[in-house]
ZAMARGU-4260 file (C-alpha; in steps of 0.2 Angstrom, whole numbers, plus 5000, padded with zeros to 4 digits):
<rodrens>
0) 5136/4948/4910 | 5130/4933/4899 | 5130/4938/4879 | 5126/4928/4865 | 5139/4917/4856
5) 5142/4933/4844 | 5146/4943/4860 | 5135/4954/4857 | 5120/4959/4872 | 5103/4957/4871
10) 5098/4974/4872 | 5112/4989/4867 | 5105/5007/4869 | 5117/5020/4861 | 5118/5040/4863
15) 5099/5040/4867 | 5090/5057/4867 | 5071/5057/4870 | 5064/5073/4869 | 5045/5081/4874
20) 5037/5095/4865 | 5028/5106/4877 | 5020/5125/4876 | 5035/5132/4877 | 5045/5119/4864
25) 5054/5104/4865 | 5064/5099/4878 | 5077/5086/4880 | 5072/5072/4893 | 5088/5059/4892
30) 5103/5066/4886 | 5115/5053/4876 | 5113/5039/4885 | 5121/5023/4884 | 5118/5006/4891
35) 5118/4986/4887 | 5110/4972/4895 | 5116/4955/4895 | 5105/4940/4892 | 5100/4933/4909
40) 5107/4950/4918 | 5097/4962/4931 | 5103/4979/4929 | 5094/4992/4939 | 5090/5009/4933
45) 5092/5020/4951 | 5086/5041/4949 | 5073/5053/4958 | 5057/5057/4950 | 5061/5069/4934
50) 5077/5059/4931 | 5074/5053/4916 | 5075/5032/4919 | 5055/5031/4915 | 5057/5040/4898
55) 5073/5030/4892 | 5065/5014/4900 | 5049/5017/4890 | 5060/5022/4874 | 5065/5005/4875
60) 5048/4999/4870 | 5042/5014/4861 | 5027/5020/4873 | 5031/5036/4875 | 5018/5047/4876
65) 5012/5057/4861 | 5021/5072/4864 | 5037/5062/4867 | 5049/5056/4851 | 5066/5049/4853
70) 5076/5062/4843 | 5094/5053/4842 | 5103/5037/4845 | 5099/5019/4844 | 5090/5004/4852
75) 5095/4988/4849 | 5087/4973/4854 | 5095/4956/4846 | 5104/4968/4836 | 5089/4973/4827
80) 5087/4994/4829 | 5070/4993/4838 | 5072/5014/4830 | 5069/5009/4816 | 5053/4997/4816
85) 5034/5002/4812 | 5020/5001/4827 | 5014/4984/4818 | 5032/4976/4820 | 5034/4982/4836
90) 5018/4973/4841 | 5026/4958/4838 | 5040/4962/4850 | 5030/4971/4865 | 5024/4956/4877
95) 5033/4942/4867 | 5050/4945/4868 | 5049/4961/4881 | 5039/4961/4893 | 5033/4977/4905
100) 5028/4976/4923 | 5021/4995/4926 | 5019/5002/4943 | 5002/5005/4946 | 4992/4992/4944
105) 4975/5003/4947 | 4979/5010/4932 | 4988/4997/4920 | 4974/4984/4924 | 4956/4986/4913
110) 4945/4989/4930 | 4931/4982/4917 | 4937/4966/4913 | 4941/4950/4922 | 4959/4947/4930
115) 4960/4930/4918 | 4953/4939/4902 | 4965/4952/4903 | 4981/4940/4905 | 4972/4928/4892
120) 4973/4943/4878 | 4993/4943/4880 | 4993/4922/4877 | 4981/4925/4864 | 4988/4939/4854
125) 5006/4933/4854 | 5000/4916/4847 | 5003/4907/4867 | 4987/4900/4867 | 4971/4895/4855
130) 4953/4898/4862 | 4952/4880/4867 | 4965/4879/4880 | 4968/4899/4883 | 4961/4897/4899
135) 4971/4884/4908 | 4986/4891/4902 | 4981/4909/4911 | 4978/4899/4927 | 4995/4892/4924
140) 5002/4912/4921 | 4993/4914/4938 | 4999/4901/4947 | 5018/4905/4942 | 5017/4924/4947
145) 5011/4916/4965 | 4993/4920/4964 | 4984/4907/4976 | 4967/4897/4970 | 4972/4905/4952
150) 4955/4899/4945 | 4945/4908/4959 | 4955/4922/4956 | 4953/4924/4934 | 4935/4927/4938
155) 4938/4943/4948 | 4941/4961/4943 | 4953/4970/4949 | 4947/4980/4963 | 4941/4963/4971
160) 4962/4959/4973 | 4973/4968/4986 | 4987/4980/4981 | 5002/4965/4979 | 4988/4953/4971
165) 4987/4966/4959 | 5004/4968/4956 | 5007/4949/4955 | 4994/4952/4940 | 5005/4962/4931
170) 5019/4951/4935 | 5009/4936/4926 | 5006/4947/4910 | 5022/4952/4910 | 5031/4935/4908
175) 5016/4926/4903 | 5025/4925/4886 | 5041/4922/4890 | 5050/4936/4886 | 5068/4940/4884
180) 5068/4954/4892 | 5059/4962/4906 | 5055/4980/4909 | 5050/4980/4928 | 5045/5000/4931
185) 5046/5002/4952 | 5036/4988/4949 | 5032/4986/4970 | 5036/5004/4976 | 5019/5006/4984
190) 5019/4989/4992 | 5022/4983/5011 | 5040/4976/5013 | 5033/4958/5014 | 5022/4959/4999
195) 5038/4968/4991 | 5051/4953/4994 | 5037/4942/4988 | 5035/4947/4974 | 5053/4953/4968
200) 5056/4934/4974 | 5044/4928/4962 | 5053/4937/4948 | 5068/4933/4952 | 5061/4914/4950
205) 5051/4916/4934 | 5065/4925/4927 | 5080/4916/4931 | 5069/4896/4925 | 5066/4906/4910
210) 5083/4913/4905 | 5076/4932/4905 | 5084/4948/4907 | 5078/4961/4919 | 5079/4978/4915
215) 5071/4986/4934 | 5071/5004/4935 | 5068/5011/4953 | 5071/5025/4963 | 5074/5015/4979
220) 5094/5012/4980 | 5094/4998/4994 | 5082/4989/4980 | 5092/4989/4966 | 5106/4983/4978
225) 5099/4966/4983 | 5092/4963/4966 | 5103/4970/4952 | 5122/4964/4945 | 5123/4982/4940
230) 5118/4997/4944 | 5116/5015/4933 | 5113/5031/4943 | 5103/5043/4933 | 5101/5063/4937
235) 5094/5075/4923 | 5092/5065/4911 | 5110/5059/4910 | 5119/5042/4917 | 5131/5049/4930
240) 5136/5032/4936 | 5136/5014/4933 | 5144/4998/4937 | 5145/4983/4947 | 5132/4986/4962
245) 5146/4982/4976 | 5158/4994/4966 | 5145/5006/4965 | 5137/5006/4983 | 5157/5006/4991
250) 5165/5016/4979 | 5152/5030/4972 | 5163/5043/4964 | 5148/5052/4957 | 5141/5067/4971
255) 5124/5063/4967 | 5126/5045/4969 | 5134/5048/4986 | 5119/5060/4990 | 5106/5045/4986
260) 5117/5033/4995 | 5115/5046/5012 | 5097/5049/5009 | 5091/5032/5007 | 5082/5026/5023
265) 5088/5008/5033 | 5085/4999/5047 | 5104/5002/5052 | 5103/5019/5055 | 5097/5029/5071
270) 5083/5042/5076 | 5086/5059/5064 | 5092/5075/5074 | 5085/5090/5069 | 5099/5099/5081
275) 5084/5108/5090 | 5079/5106/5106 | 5061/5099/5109 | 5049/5110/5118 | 5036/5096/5121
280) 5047/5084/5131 | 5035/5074/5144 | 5040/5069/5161 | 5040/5051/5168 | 5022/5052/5176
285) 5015/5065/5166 | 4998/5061/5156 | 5001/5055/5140 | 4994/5067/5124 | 4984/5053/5120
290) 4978/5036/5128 | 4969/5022/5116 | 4963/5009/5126 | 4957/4990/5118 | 4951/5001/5104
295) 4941/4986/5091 | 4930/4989/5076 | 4921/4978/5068 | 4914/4979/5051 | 4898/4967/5048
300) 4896/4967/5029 | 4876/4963/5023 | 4871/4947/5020 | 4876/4933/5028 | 4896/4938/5023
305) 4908/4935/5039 | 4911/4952/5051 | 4927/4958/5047 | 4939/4964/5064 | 4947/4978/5057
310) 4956/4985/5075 | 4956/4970/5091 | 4960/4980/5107 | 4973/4990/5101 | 4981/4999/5116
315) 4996/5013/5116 | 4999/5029/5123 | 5008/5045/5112 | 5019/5054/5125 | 5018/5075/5123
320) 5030/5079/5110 | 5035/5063/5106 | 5033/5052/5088 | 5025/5034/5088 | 5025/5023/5074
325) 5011/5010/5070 | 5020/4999/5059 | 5012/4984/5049 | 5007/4977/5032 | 4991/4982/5022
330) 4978/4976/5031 | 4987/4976/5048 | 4974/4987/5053 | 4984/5003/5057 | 4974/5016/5047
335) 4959/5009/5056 | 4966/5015/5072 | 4972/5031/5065 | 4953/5035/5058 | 4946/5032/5075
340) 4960/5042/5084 | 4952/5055/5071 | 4937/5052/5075 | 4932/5047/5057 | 4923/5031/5062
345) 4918/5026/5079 | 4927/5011/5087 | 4916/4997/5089 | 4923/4995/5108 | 4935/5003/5121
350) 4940/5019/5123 | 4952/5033/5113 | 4957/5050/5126 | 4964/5065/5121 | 4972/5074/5136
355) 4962/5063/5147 | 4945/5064/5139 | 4936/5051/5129 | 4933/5057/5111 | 4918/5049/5111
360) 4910/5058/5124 | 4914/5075/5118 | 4900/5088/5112 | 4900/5098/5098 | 4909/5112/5104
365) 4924/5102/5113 | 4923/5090/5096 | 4927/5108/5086 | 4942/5111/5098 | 4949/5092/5096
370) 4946/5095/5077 | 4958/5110/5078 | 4971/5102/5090 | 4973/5084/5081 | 4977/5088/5061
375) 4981/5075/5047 | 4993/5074/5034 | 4988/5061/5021 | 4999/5050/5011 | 4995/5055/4991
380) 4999/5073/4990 | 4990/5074/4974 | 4974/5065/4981 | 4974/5077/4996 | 4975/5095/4989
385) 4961/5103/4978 | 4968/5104/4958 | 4956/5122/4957 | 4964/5130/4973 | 4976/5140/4974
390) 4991/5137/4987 | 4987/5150/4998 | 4968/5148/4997 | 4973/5126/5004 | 4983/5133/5018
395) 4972/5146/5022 | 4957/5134/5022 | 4959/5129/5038 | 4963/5147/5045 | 4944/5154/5037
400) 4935/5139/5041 | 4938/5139/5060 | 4937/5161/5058 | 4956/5163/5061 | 4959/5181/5058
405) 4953/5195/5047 | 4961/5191/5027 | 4977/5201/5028 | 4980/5191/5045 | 4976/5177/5036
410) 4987/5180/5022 | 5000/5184/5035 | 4998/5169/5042 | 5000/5158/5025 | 5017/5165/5021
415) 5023/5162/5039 | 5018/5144/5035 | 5025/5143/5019 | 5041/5149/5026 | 5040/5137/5038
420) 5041/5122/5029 | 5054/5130/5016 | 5042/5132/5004 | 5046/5151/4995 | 5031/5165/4994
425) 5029/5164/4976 | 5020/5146/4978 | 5006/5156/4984 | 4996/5158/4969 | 5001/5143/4960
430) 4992/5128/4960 | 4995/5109/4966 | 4998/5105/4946 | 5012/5116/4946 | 5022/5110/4960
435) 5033/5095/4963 | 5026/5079/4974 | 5041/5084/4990 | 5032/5103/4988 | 5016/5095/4988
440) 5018/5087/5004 | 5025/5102/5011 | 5009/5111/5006 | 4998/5098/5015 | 5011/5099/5031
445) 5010/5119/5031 | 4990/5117/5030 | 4990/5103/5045 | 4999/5115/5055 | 4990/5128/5052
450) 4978/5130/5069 | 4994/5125/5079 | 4990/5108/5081 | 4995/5097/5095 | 4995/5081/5087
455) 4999/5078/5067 | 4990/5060/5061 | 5004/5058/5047 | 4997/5042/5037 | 5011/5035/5026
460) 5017/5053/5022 | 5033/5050/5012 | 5027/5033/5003 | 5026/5039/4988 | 5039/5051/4988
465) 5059/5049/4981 | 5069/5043/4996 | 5079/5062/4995 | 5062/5070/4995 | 5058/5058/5010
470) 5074/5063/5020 | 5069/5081/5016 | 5052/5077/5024 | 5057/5069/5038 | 5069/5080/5044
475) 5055/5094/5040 | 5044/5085/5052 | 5057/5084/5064 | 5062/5102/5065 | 5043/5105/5064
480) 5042/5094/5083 | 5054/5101/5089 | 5051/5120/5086 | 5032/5117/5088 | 5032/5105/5102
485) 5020/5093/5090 | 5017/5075/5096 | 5016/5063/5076 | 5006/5047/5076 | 5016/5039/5061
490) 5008/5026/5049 | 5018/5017/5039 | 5023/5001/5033 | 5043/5006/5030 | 5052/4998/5044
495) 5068/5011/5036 | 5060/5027/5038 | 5050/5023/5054 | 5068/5020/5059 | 5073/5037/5055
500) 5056/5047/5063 | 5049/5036/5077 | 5052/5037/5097 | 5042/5022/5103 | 5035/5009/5089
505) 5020/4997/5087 | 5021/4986/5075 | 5003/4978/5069 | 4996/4961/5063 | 4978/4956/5058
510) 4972/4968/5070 | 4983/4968/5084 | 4996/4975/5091 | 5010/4963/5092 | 5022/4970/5100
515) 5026/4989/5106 | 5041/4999/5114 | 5055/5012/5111 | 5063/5014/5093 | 5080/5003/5099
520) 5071/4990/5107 | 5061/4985/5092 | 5075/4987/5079 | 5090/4981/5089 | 5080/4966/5099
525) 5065/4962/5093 | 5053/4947/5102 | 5039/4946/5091 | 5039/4934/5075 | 5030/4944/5066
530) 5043/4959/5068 | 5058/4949/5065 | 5048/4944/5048 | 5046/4965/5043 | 5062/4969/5047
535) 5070/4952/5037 | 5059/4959/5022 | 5066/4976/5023 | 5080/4978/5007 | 5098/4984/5009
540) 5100/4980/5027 | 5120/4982/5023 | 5118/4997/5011 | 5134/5007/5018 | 5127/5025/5024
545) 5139/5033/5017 | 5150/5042/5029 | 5133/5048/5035 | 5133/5052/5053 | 5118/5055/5061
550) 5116/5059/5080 | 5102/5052/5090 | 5092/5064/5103 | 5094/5062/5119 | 5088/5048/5128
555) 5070/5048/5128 | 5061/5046/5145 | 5050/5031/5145 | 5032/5035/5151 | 5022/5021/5159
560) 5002/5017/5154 | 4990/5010/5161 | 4982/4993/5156 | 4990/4977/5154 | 4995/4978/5137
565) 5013/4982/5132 | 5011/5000/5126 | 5022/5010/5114 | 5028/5022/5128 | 5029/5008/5143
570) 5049/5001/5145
</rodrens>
């Protein structure tokens, strides 16, 4: 840890408490905690959701929200009390000598205004910049946060940019002043593993040319072991542990940082076991579930704008019982082919079968039955279930719509399903408001199964869940296949938890599948460029798992498919 001359650090947090005043009183959020930063150091902040390293994070910088107040302890930054100073002086200190890079660039970035305005307002109000040259030196803040044709780019709005664009915004305004100190709040946790290492790797080359801390809190444990120095493990609002990152990750002494450890997904770990015994295996020489065939769709914009080629001849086959993954980037074209398996849009070209009949062809009492058979569970658990409803009524929506039942069976029916996916009785009449994201999801997977599926279409289920909520998912989803006999179509662009979920793989690019077969082959012998470039970006690779040992199934059979692609079920 690099200090100043005076050995003090550049940023010293003493017996912080930060508490929220709520309907029923105040509560305490962090509990006396204590930390220091050095000057040039990256020390990672590492907790689930509801641990607290937000909170202290934004205590820091004093934007807590208006029910928040930091009730004890010290902040010092330069050895000044940051406690202590007005909202005017801290004006001063906010952007210019800390910096923040939020998590969500949809809502941190003004949708109204354009990309270089926004980062010119930083320059501007922190004396950076005068009218005259403000907006060469925002194209300068662009170019450093490795935003290609910067000038182009200053002219657009946000939603014009793609997700790590965005982010790279954020990145630009963050250290567009130079700061000190950078606050990086799971600054790329909804970002594909490429875009991910791209941009950490920019931050690590802005902030290491200008001499600047990084505080980088995160709930993904194999991040904050290839970027920090240090790491402190955060659990109800209290630090459990801290130290040196290789001492930490080889050594945990602290239960819960052993429980992360063994929770946190990686490509070195194998198929999860659920310990039951699938009732949906499939034969060599049996019929797939489903066949997609040179599947394309083409979008032709108006105007005389170029066609975009969303889905070129994608071709695999999902094997009764079994999980496939379609792995790839944003853009890679995998939800795409997950909409036409749905039959939400209609490919522009080849053919999708579902137990040997094309989807296409189907009338609209056979597409009612496919409806029932094939279910999605969506990626945002708090996008996909209705605020007004009740729990009971979402899972029972499904269950009235297709006239399952009179309403005690239905009712019946909904606490079968809750207990099911673990979810207790008394969820019933509360609302999505009330319950945690991991209970969320398990709401939206108790509806999907609801009319005993066939197939579940998960699309990036656990991507915005904690990674022990995402080991509590997957194994859910596993016990669910196995018990049910369910084949999953699993879209994702986490190589780590495909790892853990997937039989057969297809990994995807601009479009295409590049390259396809079982779980092993891809992860322990991979041919394609493309897939040795995901799996290079993925952080952690030598993570130890922590004692954990988890058995693989048995070996799966391999199914052959027609066509002369390779298929995911095929070797």
């Amino acid at each position: 840890m690099s200090d100043s001359p005076d050995g003090l650090p550049l940023l010293a947090v003493d017996n912080l408490v930060v508490s929220f005043t709520g309907p029923n009183g105040s509560s305490d959020v962090v509990k006396g905690v204590s930390f220091c930063v050095g000057r040039g150091e990256t020390v990672a902040i590492v907790g689930e959701s509801g641990s607290g390293k937000s909170t202290m994070a934004m205590s820091v910088i004093r934007l807590l929200a208006a029910n928040g107040k930091i009730r004890a302890g010290s902040i010092r930054f330069e050895n000044t009390d940051l406690t202590t100073k007005s909202d005017t002086e801290l004006r001063s200190v906010r952007g210019r000598l800390i910096g923040l890079v939020p998590q969500d660039p949809m809502s941190n970035l003004n949708p109204s205004m354009k990309i270089g305005t926004q980062v010119a307002e930083t320059l501007l109000t922190h004396g950076f910049a005068t009218r005259r040259d403000v907006r060469g030196k925002s194209h300068e803040a662009l170019r450093a946060a490795g935003i290609p044709e910067p000038e182009q780019r200053a002219a657009q709005y946000p939603h014009e940019l793609s997700g790590g664009l965005r982010q790279r915004v954020l990145v630009a305004i963050g250290l567009a002043c130079r700061p000190k100190l950078l606050i990086a709040d799971e600054p790329t946790s909804a970002l594909d593993v490429t875009v991910q290492r791209t941009i950490l790797d920019q931050i690590d080359r802005m902030t290491a040319e200008i001499g600047t801390a990084v505080l980088l809190i995160t709930h993904d444990l194999a991040l904050a072991a290839e970027r920090a120095q240090r790491i402190i493990v955060m659990n109800e609002g209290e630090i459990v542990e801290a130290g040196p990152t290789a001492q930490v990750l080889a050594t945990p002494r602290h239960q819960y940082t052993k429980a992360l450890l063994d929770a946190a997904p990686s490509i070195a770990a194998v198929r999860v076991d659920s310990g039951h015994t699938a009732t949906g295996e499939t034969d060599a020489g049996k019929p797939s579930l489903v066949e997609v065939r040179e599947a394309t769709k083409i979008y032709r914009p108006r105007g005389n704008r170029k066609e975009v080629r969303a889905a070129a001849g994608v071709t695999f086959d999902i094997p009764g019982g079994k999980t496939v993954a379609v792995v790839g980037e944003s853009g890679s074209g995998k939800t795409t082919t997950s909409r036409m398996l749905l039959r939400l849009i209609e490919p522009s070209s080849g053919s999708i079968f579902f137990e040997g009949q094309e989807i296409a062809t189907m009338d609209k009492a056979q597409l009612a039955g496919f409806r029932q058979r094939v279910q999605p569970v969506f990626q945002d658990p708090y996008a996909s279930l209705n605020p007004m409803y009740t729990i009971g009524r979402i899972v029972e929506e499904p269950l009235a719509f297709y006239k399952r039942g009179g309403k005690a069976q239905r009712r019946a029916r909904v606490l079968e399903l809750l207990d099911q996916v673990a979810l207790s009785s008394d969820v019933i009449d509360r609302r999505p408001a009330e319950l945690s994201g991991g209970q969320r999801q398990r709401v939206a997977i108790a509806r999907a199964i609801a009319l005993n599926p066939d197939l579940l279409i998960c699309d990036e289920p656990v991507s915005a869940l904690d990674v022990m909520v995402q080991a509590q998912i997957l194994r859910l989803l596993d016990r669910l296949q196995a018990e049910l006999g369910l084949s999953l179509l699993f879209i994702s662009h986490d190589l780590a938890v495909v790892r853990l979920i997937a039989d057969y793989v297809c990994v995807m690019k601009d479009g295409e599948v590049v390259e396809a077969n079982s779980n092993n082959e891809i992860f322990e012998n991979p041919q394609h460029p493309y897939t040795r470039k995901l799996l290079g970006s993925v952080p952690g690779h030598e993570i130890p798992q922590g004692g954990r040992t988890v058995e693989t199934r048995a070996a799966r059979a391999s199914v052959p498919t027609k066509g002369a692609r390779s298929t995911a079920a095929d070797r």
